[in-house]
Each structure stands twice: as structure tokens, then as C-alpha cells.
C-alpha positions in Angstrom: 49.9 5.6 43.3 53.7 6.0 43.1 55.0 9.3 45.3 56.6 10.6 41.6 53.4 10.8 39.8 51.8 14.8 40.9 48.2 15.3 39.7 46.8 18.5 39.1 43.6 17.8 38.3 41.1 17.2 40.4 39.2 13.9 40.9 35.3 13.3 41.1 33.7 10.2 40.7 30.6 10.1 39.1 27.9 7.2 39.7 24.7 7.1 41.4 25.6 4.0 43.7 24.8 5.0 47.1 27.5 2.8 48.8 29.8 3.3 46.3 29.2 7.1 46.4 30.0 6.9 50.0 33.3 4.8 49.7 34.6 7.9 47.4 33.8 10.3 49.9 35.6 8.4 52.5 38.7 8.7 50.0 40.5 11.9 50.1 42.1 11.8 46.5 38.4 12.5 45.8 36.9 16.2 45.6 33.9 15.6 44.6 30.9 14.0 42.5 28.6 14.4 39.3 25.4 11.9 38.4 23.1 11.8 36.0 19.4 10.6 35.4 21.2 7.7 32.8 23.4 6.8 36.4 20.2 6.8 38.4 18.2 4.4 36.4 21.3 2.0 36.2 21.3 2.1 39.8 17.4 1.3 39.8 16.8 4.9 41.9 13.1 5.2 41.8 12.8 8.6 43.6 14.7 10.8 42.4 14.2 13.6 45.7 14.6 11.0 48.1 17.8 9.5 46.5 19.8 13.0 46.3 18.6 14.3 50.1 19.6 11.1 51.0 22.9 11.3 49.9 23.5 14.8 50.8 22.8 13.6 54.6 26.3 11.9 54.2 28.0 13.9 51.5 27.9 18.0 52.9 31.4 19.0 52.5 32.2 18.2 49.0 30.5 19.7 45.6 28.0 17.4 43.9 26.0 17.6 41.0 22.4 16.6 40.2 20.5 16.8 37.1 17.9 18.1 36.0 15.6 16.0 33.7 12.7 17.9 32.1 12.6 19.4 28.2 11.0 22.3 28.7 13.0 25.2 30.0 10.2 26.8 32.2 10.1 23.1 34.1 13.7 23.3 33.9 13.7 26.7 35.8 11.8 25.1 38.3 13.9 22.0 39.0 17.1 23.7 39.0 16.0 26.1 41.8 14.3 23.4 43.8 17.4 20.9 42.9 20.0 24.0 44.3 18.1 24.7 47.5 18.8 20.8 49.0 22.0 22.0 50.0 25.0 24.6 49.8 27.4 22.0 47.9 25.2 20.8 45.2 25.6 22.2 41.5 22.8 21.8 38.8 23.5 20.0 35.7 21.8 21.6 32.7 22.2 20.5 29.4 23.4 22.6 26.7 20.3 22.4 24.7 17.5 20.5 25.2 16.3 17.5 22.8 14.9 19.8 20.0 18.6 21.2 19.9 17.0 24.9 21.6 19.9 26.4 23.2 20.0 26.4 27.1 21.7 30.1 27.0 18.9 32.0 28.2 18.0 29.7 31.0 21.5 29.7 32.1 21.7 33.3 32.3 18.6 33.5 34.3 19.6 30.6 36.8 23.1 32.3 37.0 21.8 35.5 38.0 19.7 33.8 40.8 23.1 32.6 42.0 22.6 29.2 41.3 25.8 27.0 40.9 25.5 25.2 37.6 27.1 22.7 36.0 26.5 22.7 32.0 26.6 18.9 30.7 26.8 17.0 27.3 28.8 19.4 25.5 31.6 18.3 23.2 32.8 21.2 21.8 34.6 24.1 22.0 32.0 26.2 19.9 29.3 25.3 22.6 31.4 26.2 25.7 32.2 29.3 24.2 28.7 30.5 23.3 27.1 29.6 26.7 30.4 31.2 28.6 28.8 34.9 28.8 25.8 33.4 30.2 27.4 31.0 33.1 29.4 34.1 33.8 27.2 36.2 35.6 26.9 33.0 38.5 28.7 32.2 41.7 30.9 29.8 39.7 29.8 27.0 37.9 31.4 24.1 35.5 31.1 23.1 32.1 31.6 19.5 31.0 33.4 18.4 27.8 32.7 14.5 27.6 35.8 13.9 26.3 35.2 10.1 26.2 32.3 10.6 23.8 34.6 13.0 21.2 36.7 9.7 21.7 34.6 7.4 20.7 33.6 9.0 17.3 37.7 8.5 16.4 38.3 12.2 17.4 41.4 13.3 19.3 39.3 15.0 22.1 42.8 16.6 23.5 42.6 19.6 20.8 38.8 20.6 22.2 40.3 20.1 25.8 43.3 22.6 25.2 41.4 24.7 23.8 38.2 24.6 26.4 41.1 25.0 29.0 42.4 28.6 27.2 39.0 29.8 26.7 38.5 29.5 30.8 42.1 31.7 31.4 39.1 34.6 31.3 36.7 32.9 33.4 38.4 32.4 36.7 34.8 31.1 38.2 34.7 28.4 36.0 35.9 25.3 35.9 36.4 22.6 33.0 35.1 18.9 33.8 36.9 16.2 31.5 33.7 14.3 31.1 33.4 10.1 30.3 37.0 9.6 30.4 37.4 5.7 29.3 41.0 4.8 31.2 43.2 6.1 33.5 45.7 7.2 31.6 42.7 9.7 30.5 43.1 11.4 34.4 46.9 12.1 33.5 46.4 13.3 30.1 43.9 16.2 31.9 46.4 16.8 34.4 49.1 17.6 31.9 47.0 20.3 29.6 45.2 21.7 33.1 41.9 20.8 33.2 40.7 21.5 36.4 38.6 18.1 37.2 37.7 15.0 35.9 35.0 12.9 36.6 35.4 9.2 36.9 33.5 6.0 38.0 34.5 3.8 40.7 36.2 1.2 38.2 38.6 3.9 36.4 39.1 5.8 40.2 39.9 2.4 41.8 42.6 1.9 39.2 44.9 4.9 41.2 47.2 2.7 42.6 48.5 1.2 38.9 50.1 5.3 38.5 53.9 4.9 38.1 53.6 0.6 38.7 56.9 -0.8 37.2 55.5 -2.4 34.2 58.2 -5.6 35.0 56.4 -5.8 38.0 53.3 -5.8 36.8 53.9 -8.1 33.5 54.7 -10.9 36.3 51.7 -9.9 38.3 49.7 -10.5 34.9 51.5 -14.0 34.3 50.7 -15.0 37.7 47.2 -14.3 37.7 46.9 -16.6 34.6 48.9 -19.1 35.7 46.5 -19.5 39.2 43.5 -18.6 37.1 44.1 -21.6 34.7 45.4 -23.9 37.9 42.2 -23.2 39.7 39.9 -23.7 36.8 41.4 -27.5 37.1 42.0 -27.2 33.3 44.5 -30.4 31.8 45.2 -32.0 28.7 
């Protein structure tokens, strides 16, 4: 990453591959890390416990997130606290509703209150951070994620509900914003700029780092040259 190029945001990387998880940590651009149940059956994790205790034998000093996974908010309850007692850095993921679209607000409160760390997930609007904001309040601290990638994807400027996220916070000091399934690099500057705290990233986007501030001249002759020795090694003639 070129010396001009200052990042305020800060980087996790989000994935459920142990030795990929592990290279991160060893990386000291990265702050921290966020999975997922969708990550974990990628990966072909078949215990979920034994996975996350696992990695929190290697990964103690940095915050990571695990997920819950059931619908019903009394199993939810459950999970969260058994998921926040495996170690002092981890933060619970809890969805913003659960699949019959029934709010996670109350169970927030309550998990907040028992001073669990959360981490509220899926949310892609303004409108939803702000309604579950009182709740998440009463907690240690705790983030919300806006997967910006996803507002993205549905030929939405997702910048307007980042600002926006990012002013609503200015009265929640405790709380941090996650810009969530970024699709490119260039998404990790466009957070820095409007001061989103974090963004979460897999290993392919993170290990693009080095490209920041890469004289495009240089690069264009890079690109030529890999075709060039591509095509040459393929043995392709006329």
C-alpha cells in the first residue's frame, strides 16, 4: 500500500477458513474478524463449538464475531450467552429480525443489559439501525452492520445509507458501524472517506492492499506482461 494513501477505517476480514483466519491475524493492518453460519458451511465446518474455541485458542487479542443461528428468540437468548462466555473478545451476531420478519429489538435489549457485546447483522438500512439503536445502547458496546455490498447489488448507491448510519452513531459513542459485503477494494477507501469505523472483508479483497496508490502506468505494463507470458506459456501459435 503506497505511504500516501491513510486509512481511517478499520480492517476485519471475515471468512471461516481456519488457516486463512490465522494468516489475517498474523497481519497487523487487520483489527479484527466477523463469520457467519453461510462462511462456516462454505468452509465444510461441521461443529460449530469446536470450530470457534478452536480459533479463539489462536485469535485472544483481537474482537471476533460468531453467529448465532436459531429462529426463535428464547434459543437465541441462549446461544448468545453461551456464544459470549468462549471468550472476552468475541461479539455476538444477531440478526435484525428473524425469518418471519419479528424484530430482534427486545432480545437485544435483554442481551445488552446482560452486557453482552453484540454485533447486529443483515441490516441494510438506515430505518433498521435506527430502531434497534435504543436497544444496543444499554450494552458494553456493540456494532451494527450495513451490508453495503448487498444495497449494491440491487443498483442502490449504498453510500447515502452509510452517511447517514455514520451521523446517526455521532450519539452513540459505544457503537460502531461495520461496512458489510464490500465487493472491491476501492469499497475500503470509499468507508474511510465518510468515517465508517470498520469494514469487513475477505481474504481476496484484503490481499488486494498493496494495489492502494499503484501507478496505474505501472500496473497497465504489469497487466500486458502477464498476458503476454500467459499466452507464451499456454504454447498458443497460428
Amino acid at each position: 500500500m503506497d505511504k500516501n494513501v491513510n486509512l481511517s477505517v478499520k480492517l476485519f476480514a471475515d471468512g471461516a477458513d481456519k488457516a486463512g483466519m490465522l494468516e489475517m491475524n498474523s497481519n497487523p493492518q487487520i483489527s479484527g474478524f466477523t463469520t457467519n453460519p453461510t462462511l462456516m458451511k462454505v468452509a465444510g465446518i461441521k461443529d460449530y463449538r469446536a470450530f470457534a474455541l478452536d480459533i479463539l485458542n489462536h485469535i485472544k487479542d483481537k474482537p471476533i464475531s460468531f453467529e448465532v443461528f436459531s429462529d426463535d428468540f428464547s434459543e437465541m437468548e441462549k446461544q448468545a450467552l453461551e456464544i459470549a462466555s468462549w471468550a472476552d473478545n468475541v461479539y455476538v451476531k444477531i440478526p435484525v429480525t428473524n425469518t418471519k420478519s419479528e424484530s430482534s429489538k427486545d432480545l437485544i435489549e435483554k442481551l445488552s443489559k446482560a452486557g453482552v457485546k453484540l454485533n447486529i447483522t443483515a441490516m441494510m438500512t438506515a430505518s433498521q439501525v435506527k430502531n434497534i439503536l435504543p436497544a444496543l445502547a444499554h450494552g458494553p458496546g456493540g456494532y451494527v452492520s450495513v451490508f453495503a455490498g448487498r444495497v449494491a447489488d440491487t443498483g442502490k448507491n449504498p453510500l447515502f445509507v452509510m452517511e447517514e448510519v455514520v451521523a446517526l452513531l455521532k450519539n452513540y459513542p459505544k457503537i460502531e458501524l461495520i461496512w458489510a459485503s464490500p465487493r472491491e477494494l476501492y469499497n475500503v477507501l470509499q468507508a474511510s472517506d465518510i468515517g465508517c469505523h470498520i469494514i469487513t472483508a475477505t481474504n481476496d479483497i484484503l490481499k488486494k492492499l498493496p494495489l492502494l496508490g499503484k501507478n496505474l502506468d505501472d500496473y497497465s505494463l504489469e497487466t500486458v506482461k502477464m498476458f503476454y507470458d500467459d499466452a507464451k506459456e499456454a504454447g498458443y501459435s497460428f
